[in-house]
C-alpha positions in Angstrom: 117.9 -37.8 -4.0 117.8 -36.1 -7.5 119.7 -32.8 -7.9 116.4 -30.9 -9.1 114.7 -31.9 -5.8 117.7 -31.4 -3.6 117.8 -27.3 -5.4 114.4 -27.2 -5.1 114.7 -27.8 -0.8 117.8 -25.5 -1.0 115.4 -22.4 -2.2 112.8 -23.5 0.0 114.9 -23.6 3.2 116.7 -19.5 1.8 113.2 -18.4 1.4 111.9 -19.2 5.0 114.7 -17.9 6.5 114.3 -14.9 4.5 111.1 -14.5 6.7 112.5 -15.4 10.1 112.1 -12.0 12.0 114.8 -12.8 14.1 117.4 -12.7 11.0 115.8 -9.7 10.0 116.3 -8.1 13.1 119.9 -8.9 13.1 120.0 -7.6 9.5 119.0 -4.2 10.9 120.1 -4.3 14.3 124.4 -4.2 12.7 123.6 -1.2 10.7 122.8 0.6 13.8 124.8 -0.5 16.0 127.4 0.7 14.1 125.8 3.7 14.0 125.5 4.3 17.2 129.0 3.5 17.7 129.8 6.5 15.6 127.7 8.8 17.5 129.0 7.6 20.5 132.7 8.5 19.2 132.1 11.7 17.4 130.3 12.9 21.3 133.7 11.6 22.5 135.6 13.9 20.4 133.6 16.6 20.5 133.4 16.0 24.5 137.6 15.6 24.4 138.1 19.4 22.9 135.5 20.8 25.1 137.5 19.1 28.3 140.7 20.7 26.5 139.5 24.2 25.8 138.6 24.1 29.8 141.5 23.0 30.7 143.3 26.3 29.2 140.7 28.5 30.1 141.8 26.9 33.7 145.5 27.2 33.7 144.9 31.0 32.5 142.7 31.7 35.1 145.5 30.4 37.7 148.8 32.0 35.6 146.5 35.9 36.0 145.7 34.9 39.6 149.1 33.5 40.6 150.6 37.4 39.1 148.1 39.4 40.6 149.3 37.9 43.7 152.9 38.3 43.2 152.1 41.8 42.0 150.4 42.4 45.1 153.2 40.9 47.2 155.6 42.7 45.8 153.9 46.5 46.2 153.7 45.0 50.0 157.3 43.9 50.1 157.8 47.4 48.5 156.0 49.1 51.0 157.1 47.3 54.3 160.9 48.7 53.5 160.4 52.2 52.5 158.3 52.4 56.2 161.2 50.0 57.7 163.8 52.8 56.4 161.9 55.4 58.1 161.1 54.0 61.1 164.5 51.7 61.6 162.8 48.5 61.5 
């Protein structure tokens, strides 16, 4: 087969697949996939430092309840021996 014809079938064959929806497809389906993936990691981050902040706001909550209830414990503990050293008890 001559080399002008066997070019000639090469550019032939590229420009029909070229037009093959499925390549094209595939051609714009990678582009957003990859996307995607970086909305996907950028919720994850954003969705990591809201889980963090949370968590804080938590362990706060629990250190001001834990020393309101050791405050209160100890104005009862306070209480109990004053009346125990005036009663005897």
């Amino acid at each position: 087969m001559p080399v002008d014809r066997t070019a000639s079938m090469l550019v032939n064959e590229q420009k029909n697949d070229a037009s093959d929806p499925i390549r094209i497809e595939s051609e714009v389906a990678t582009p957003l996939e990859n996307e995607l993936k970086m909305i996907d990691e950028s919720d994850i981050g954003r969705i990591d430092r809201q889980y963090e902040a949370l968590l804080k706001e938590t362990q706060k909550q629990e250190k001001v309840t834990l020393e309101t209830a050791a405050t209160t414990e100890d104005k009862r503990t306070k209480k109990r021996r004053w009346l125990s050293r005036i009663f005897g008890k």
